[in-house]
Structures are given as C-alpha cells and as structure tokens.
C-alpha positions in Angstrom: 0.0 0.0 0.0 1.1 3.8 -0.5 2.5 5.7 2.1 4.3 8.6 3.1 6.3 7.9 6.0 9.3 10.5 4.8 10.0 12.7 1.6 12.4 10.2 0.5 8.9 8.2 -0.1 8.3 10.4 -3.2 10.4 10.5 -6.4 11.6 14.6 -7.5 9.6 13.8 -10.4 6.5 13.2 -8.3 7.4 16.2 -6.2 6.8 18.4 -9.1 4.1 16.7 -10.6 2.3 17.2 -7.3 3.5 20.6 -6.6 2.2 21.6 -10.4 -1.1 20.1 -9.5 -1.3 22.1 -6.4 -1.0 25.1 -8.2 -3.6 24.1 -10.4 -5.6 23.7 -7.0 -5.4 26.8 -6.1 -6.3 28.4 -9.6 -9.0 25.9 -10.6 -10.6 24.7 -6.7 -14.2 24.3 -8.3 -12.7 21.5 -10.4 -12.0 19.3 -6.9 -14.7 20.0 -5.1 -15.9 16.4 -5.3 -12.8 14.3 -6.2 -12.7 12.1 -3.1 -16.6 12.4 -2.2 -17.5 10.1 0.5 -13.8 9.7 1.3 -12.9 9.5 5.0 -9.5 11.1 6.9 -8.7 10.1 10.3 -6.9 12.6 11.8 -4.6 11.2 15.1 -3.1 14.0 16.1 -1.0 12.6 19.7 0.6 16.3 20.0 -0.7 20.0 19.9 -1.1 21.2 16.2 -2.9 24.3 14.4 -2.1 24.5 10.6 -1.0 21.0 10.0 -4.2 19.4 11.9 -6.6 22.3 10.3 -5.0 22.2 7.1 -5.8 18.7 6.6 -9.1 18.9 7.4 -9.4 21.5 5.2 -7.9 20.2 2.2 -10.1 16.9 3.0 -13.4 19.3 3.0 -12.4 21.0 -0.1 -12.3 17.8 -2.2 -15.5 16.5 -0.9 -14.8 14.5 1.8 -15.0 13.6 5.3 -12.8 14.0 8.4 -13.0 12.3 11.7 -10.5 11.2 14.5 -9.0 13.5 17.5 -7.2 16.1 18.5 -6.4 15.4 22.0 -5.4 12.3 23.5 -6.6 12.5 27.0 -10.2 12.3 25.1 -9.5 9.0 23.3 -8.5 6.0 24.6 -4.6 6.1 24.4 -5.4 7.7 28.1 -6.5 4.3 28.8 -3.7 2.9 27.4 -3.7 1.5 24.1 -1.1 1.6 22.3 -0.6 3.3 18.8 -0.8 0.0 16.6 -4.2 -0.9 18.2 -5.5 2.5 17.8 -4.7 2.0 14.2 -5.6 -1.0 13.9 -9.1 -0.1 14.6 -9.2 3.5 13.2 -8.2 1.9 9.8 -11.1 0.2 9.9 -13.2 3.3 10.0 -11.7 5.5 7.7 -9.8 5.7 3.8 -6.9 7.4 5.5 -5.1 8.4 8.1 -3.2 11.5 9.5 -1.1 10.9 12.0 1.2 13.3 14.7 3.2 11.9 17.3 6.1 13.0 19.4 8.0 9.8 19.1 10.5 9.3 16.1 9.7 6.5 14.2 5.9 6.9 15.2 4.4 6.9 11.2 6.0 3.9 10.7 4.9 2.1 13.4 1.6 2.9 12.5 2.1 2.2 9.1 3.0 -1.2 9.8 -0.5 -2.3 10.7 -2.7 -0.2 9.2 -4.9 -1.4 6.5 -5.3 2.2 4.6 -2.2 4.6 3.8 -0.7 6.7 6.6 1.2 10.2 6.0 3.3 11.3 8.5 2.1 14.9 9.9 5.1 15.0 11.9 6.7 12.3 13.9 9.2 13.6 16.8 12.0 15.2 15.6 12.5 13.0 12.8 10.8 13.7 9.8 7.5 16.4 8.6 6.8 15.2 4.7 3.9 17.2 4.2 5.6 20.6 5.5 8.4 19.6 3.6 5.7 19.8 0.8 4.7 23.1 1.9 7.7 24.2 1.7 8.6 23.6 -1.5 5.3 25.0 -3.3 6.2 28.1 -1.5 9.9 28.1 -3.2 9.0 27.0 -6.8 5.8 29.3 -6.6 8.4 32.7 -5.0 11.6 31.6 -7.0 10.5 29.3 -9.9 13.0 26.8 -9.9 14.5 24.3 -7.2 18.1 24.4 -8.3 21.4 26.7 -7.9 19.7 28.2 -4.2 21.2 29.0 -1.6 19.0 28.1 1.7 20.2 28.8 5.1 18.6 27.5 7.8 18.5 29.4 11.3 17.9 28.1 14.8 17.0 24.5 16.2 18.6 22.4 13.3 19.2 19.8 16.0 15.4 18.8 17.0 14.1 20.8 13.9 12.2 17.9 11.8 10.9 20.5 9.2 14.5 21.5 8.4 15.7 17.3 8.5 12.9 16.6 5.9 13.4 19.8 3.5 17.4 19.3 3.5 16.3 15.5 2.2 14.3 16.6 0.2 16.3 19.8 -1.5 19.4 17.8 -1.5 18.2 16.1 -4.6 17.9 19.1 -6.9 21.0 20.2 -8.4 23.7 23.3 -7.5 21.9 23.6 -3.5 24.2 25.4 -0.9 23.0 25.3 2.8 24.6 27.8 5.1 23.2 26.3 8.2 23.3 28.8 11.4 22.2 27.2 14.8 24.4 27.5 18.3 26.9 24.4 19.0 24.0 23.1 21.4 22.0 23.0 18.4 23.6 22.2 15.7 22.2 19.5 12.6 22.2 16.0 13.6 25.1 13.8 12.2 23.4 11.6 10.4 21.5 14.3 8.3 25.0 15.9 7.7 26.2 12.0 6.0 23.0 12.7 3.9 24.1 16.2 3.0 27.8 14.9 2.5 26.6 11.9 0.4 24.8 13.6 -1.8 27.7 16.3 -2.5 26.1 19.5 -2.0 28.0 22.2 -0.5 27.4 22.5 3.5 28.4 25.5 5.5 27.8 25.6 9.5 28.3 28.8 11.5 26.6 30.3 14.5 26.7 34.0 12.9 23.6 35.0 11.2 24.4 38.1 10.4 27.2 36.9 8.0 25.0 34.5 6.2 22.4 36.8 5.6 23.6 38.9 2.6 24.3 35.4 1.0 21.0 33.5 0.8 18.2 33.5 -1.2 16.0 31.6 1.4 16.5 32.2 5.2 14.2 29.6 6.9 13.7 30.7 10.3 12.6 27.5 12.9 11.5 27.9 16.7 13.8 27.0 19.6 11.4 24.2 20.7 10.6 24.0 24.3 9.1 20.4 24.5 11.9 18.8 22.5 14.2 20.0 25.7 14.5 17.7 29.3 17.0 20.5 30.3 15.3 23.3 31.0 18.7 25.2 31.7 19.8 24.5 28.4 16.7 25.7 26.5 17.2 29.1 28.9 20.5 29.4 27.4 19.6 29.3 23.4 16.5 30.2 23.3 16.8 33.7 22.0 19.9 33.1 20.1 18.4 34.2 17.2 15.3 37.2 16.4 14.7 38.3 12.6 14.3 42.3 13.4 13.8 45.0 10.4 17.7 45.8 11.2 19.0 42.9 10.2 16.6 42.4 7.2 18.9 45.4 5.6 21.8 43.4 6.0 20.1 40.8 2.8 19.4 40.6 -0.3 15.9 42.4 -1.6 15.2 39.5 -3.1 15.6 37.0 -0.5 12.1 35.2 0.7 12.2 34.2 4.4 10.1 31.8 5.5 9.0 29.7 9.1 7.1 26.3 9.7 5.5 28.5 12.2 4.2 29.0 15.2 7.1 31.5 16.0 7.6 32.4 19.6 10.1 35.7 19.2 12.2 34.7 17.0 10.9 36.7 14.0 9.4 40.6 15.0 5.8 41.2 14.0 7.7 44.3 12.6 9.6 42.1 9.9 5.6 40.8 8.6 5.1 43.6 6.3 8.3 42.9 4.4 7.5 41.9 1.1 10.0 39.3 1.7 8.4 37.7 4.4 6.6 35.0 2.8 5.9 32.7 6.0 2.0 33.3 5.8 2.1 32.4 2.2 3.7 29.2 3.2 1.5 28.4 5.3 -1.6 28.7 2.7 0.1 26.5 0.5 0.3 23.7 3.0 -3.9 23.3 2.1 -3.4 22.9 -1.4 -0.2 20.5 -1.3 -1.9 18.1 0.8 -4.8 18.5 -1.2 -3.0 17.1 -3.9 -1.1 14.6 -1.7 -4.5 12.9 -0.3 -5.9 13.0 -4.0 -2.5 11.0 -5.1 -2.7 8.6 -2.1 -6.1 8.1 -2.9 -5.3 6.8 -6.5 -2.6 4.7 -5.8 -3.6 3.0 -2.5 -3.6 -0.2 -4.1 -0.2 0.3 -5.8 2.6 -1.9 -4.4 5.3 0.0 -2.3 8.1 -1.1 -0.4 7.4 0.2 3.4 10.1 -1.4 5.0 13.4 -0.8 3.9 15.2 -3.9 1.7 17.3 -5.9 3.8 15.7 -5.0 7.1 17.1 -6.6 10.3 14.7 -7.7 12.7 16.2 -7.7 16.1 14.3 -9.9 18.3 13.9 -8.8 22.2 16.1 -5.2 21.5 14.7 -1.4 21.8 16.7 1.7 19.4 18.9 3.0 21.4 17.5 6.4 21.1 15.7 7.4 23.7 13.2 9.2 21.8 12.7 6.4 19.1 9.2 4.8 19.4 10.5 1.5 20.0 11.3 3.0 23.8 7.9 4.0 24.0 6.0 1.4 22.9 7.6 -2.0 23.6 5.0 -4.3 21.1 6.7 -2.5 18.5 8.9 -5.0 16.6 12.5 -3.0 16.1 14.3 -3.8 13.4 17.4 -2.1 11.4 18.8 -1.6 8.0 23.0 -2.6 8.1 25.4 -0.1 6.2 25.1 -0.6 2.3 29.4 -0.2 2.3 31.7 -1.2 4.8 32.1 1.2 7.1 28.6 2.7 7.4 26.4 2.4 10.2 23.5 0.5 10.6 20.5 2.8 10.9 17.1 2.0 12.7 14.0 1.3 10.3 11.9 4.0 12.7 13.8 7.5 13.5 16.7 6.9 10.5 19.9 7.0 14.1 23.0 5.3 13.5 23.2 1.8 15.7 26.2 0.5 16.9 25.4 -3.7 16.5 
C-alpha cells in the first residue's frame, strides 16, 4: 500500500508533478470539489497542532470528503492505554486514510506497519515532517520558480528541527543547492542528516553568525527553539533567543531574499519584519492546504499500488529497543525493532523508525 512515511517516499519527479497540481488547486478549486466524495480522513493528532491538523481537514473538505478522528489524546483511549498499533488497527477500519502526529521518532512507521489504509506522517518527533516539507517547496517554486542553484540557510534548532531534516532530504536532490546552516553548538544538525548532505555532494556550510550569512541567501528559513523537544530546561534558557529576525538585520540581505518559518514562531521573528514583502511565511502556510490537497488525491489513486514500506534488507532484532531514547520503540515496547546494516563497509547501521545510526 502507498505511504508517506518520509519525503524520500516520493520520487523529485512526483514532487513536481504534485506541486504543479497544487498550483492548479489553487487556480481551478471548483474543479476538486468532489474528487474524493465520500472519502474518510482520520486525523490522530497525539501532540498540539494548528495548521498542519486544520489544514488537513481543510484540504479533505475542499475535495468533498470527510474528516473524523482527534485532537487530544486524553479524550481517546490512548489515556487508557492503548497503544498506537491498536489505535490504528481499529481507526483503519473506519476511515480511507489516516493523519497521524506523534512526538516519538519512528511513530508513522509504526503505524504504518499495521494499518490497513495509507498513513502520512504529519510529523513524527524530531524525525521527519513530509507534508511541511511539501509546503515548503510549493512556497519556493511558486516565490523563486525553480528548485536548483539556491542558496538556503537555515536558522535556529537544526538539532530537533524535523521541518529542516525533511526539507534538507528533500532539497538535496535538486542540483547546484548550498545550505549555510546557522544554529548555536548546542543546536547544531544531527550527524546523520549531515552523511546525507555529504553523500549527496552538495556544498554544507555551518556557523553560528547569522548576520554573515544573511547577505548570501536567497532563502533564510527561520525555525523555533522548541521547548518540549528539551528535558533541560537550563539548556533551553541558554539558546533560546539566540536568534530574532528584526527590520535591522533584514537590511543586512538581499531584496530579493524570501524568508520563511514552519510556524508557530515564539520571538524569533518581530511582527515588525511581517510587512516585508519578503516575508513569505504566511504564504507558506496557505500553500500547506493545497499540497496536501493534492497529496490525499494522489494517495487516494494509488492505494492499491505496491510499495516497499520497510526498507530492503531489514534486520529484525528480536527482544532489543533503538537506542535512542526518543525512538518509538522505547515508548512502545510491542513494536517489533528492526534495522537496516550499512550498504558499504564502514557505514552504520541505521534504525527502520527514526533513521539514528546503531552500533550492533
């Protein structure tokens, strides 16, 4: 069955096919308005959302469908207990698809794994965000109108920051990409998205100084210092105004550079910076509608279409948990762990769920 677990679950080509129709979406809507009538979309949202959870929705009302499912766990019964595979278990059995958010890594998979209609990932830990990632890049083809030869920096928590993980997968398979990528040390990109960057030879840049990078890019992508990702509190004290977007430092780029945020921001872009035609974070956001508009349509048509969920040559380790502490195997222990070994001698194995490196 089709899913989308990560990005890497779509091909470029269907990126732009889906990002063209999208576009046509938003010029055309009366032409959708019924093409997934009588449709249903669970939506199993495990942690706090506003545009991802209502953009969903929407884009499930505007093509004639239905929407059902929660937004609060302490009203279903995970607060009794049950554990995500059971929940989907049964929720696949009333709806055509499901939307699901979860703090844990690894989460979409898991649920994946027994469902019997096709999950998207709305965000799983700080793993992976697909559909943002989508967002994303509607807004850049539709404000620069191409996807190669950018230069993209991206600001802030780069370390927990699983809309910046998914767009660097994704924008490291269009040709001539720089990242500049700004964050403090405490902060800084995971390893094991930096071997993506490095294995896909684009040109990688880290430094903490913003106001260096700025007169460089043509994309800043400003992220929040997340709060809940922290268990020390001390620690989030310490970053968590490393970096604010003022109208100061907007002189310092270029007047063509679009600047853009997953949102919800905290402070660390001024409401003074919103009137800048180069601030294009609210036109991001609309886009997220129409891109999983077109997503749900796509899933929709292919959900019967053979597709590899678990990665070839999967491991399954018997009795063993991730060792990442935020991996949904440490969570919930029914889940069956397994990894993928390196494909050359010398690389790490990686687990199937949140993508770490495993020492076995």
């Amino acid at each position: 069955m089709r899913h989308l677990i990560e990005i890497q679950d779509l091909s470029v080509k269907e990126i732009d096919e889906m990002i063209a129709l999208a576009n046509d979406m938003m010029a055309h809507p009366d032409q959708y308005w019924d093409a997934c009538a009588h449709q249903k979309l669970a939506t199993l949202f495990y942690e706090p959302s506003t545009r991802t959870r209502l953009s969903f929705e929407s884009a499930m009302l505007s093509l004639g469908g239905q929407v059902l499912g929660f937004s609060d766990v302490g009203s279903s019964s995970v607060s009794k207990g049950e554990s995500l595979q059971d929940t989907v278990r049964i929720v696949s059995g009333y709806a055509d698809m499901i939307a699901i958010r979860h703090p844990r890594d690894g989460a979409a998979l898991a649920a994946a794994l027994k469902s019997r209609v096709p999950v998207i990932n709305a965000g799983d830990g700080g793993h992976d965000h697909p559909t943002q990632t989508l967002t994303d890049l509607t807004l850049i083809a539709r404000e620069k109108g191409k996807m190669s030869g950018l230069t993209i920096g991206m600001c802030g928590d780069l370390r927990y920051g699983r809309t910046v993980h998914s767009l660097l997968e994704a924008m490291c398979r269009y040709p001539g990409m720089r990242f500049i990528l700004i964050a403090p040390d405490a902060l800084r990109l995971p390893g094991y998205v930096r071997e993506m960057l490095e294995m896909c030879g684009q040109s990688v840049q880290e430094t903490e100084d913003l106001d260096a990078a700025l007169p460089e890019l043509d994309i800043l992508y400003m992220t929040r210092i997340q709060r809940e990702r922290f268990t020390d509190m001390a620690m989030y004290e310490q970053v968590k105004d490393c970096y604010i977007l003022t109208p100061e430092r907007m002189q310092r780029a270029r007047r063509d550079m679009t600047v853009m945020h997953p949102l919800p921001r905290v402070n660390e872009i001024s409401p003074l910076v919103d009137d800048d035609p180069r601030a294009a974070y609210f036109r991001q956001a609309e886009c997220g509608r129409y891109i999983r508009m077109a997503l749900i349509l796509k899933l929709m048509q292919e959900r019967d279409k053979a597709h590899g969920l678990v990665p070839a040559g999967t491991v399954w380790a018997e009795h063993s948990l991730c060792p990442n502490a935020r991996c949904i195997t440490q969570a919930e222990h029914s889940v069956r762990w397994g990894y993928r070994p390196g494909a050359h001698q010398g690389d790490r194995a990686r687990c199937i769920y949140c993508g770490r490196g495993v020492s076995i």
